[in-house]
C-alpha positions in Angstrom: 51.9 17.1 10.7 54.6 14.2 10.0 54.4 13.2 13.3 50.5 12.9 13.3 50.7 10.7 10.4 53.3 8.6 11.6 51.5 6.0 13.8 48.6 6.3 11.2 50.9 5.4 8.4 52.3 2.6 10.8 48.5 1.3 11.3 48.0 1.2 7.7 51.1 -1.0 7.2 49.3 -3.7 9.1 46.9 -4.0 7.6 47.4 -2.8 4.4 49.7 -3.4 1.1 52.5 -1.8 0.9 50.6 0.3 -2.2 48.7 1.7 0.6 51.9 2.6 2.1 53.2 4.1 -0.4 49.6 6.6 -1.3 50.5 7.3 2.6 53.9 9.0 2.2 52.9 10.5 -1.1 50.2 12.1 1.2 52.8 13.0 3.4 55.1 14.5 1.2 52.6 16.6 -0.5 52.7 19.1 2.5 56.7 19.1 3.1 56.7 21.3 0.0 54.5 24.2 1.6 50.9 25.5 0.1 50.1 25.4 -3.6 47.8 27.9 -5.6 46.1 26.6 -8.7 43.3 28.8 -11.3 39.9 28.0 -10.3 37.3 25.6 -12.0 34.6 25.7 -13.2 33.1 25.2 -9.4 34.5 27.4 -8.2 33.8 30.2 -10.5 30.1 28.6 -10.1 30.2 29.2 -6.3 31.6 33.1 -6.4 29.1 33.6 -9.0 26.3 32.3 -7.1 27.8 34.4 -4.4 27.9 37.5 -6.1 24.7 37.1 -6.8 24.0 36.8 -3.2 25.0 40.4 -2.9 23.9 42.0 -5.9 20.1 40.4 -4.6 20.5 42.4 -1.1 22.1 45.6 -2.4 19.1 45.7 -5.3 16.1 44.4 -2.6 17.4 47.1 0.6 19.3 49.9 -1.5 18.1 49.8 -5.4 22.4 49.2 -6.2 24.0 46.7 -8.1 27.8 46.0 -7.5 30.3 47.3 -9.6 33.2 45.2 -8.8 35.6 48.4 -8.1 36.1 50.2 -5.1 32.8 52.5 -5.3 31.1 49.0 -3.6 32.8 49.7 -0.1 29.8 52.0 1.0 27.1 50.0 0.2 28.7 46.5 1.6 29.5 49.1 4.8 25.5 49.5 5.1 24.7 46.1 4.6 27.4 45.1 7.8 26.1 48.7 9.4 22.2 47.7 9.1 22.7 44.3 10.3 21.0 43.1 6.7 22.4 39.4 7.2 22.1 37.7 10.4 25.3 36.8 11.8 24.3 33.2 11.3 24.1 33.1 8.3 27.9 32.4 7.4 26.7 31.2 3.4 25.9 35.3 2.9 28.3 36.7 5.3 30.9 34.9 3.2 29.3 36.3 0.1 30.1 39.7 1.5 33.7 38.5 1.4 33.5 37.8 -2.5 32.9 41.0 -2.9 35.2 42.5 -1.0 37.9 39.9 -2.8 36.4 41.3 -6.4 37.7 45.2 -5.4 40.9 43.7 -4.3 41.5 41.9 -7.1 40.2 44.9 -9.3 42.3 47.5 -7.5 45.7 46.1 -7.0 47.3 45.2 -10.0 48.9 41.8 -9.8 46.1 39.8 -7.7 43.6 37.2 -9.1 42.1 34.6 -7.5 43.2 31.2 -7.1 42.6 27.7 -5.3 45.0 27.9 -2.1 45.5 24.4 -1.4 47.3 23.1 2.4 47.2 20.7 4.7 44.0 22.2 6.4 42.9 21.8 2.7 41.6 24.2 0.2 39.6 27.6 0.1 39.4 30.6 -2.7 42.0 33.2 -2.2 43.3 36.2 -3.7 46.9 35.7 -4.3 49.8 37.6 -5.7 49.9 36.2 -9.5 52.6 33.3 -9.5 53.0 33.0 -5.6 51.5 32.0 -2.5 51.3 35.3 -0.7 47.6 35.1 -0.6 44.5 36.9 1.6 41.3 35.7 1.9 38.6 38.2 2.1 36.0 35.6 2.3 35.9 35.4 5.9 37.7 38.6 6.8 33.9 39.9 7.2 32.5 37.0 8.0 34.3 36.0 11.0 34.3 39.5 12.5 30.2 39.5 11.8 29.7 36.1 13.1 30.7 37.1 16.8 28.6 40.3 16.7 31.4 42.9 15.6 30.5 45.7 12.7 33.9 45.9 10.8 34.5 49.4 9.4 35.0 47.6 5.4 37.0 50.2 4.2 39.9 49.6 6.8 39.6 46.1 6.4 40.0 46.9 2.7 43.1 49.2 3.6 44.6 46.5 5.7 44.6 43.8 3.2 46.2 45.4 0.6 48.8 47.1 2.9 49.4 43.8 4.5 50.5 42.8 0.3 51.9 45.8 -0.6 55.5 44.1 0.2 55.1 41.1 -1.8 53.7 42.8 -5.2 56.2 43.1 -7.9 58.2 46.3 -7.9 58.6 48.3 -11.3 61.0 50.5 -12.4 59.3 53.6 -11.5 57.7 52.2 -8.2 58.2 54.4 -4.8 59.3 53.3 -1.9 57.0 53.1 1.0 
């Protein structure tokens, strides 16, 4: 990255004030330090919301369901990738399928919310260990598995995701080992 923005950062310094400079390295430096999480905002919730309600629209139209936001959702967001309900073009509600997916996770491990993960690729809605950057993001674990035809089993997705956490999560007295 440092050495992308090096000849930029030299470019600017011709023809710029050395204030412009100086917003350059603090652009730079904001990435030495690694990826940050922050709570969401208001847009954000707005969005997943507005996703949700994505869902809950398909599962009530095709099955008569509403989402519960626990693991009894798994089957029915299996028959909406099963039936092929959403086109695989249509990343907006393949994405929403994600949300969903992020809302068990979140309500079935203890110790995950979601966040704002912020790095240099930029920023996207994660579910994160609470007060670290051990995130996953279920919005496109569907998504980009549906988008190039594939039918992901979601309960194994599910599985893999919190196994792929379980290291991170913050042991307790009377945890067991693995």
């Amino acid at each position: 990255m440092k050495y992308v923005l090096l000849p930029i950062l030299a470019l600017l310094s011709l023809h710029a004030s050395a204030n412009d400079a100086d917003v350059a390295s603090k652009v730079l430096a904001k990435y030495d330090d690694g990826p940050s999480v922050r709570e969401l905002n208001w847009l954000n919730q707005n969005f997943m919301d507005s996703q949700r309600k994505t869902v809950n629209t398909l599962i009530a139209t095709h099955y008569g369901k509403r989402l519960r936001g626990n693991i009894l959702d798994i089957p029915v967001l299996q028959r909406l990738v099963t039936e092929d309900v959403i086109p695989k073009d249509d990343t907006a509600q393949l994405q929403a399928l994600g949300v969903a997916l992020g809302d068990i996770l979140v309500h079935e491990t203890a110790d995950l919310e979601w966040v704002v993960y912020e790095d240099d690729l930029g920023s996207t809605q994660a579910v994160c260990i609470k007060d670290s950057v051990n995130c996953l993001f279920p919005i496109t674990m569907l998504s980009r598995r549906m988008e190039v035809g594939l039918k992901p089993d979601v309960n194994r997705v599910y599985s893999k995701a919190v196994d792929s956490v379980k290291p991170f999560l913050p042991k307790t007295p009377y945890t067991i080992a693995p």
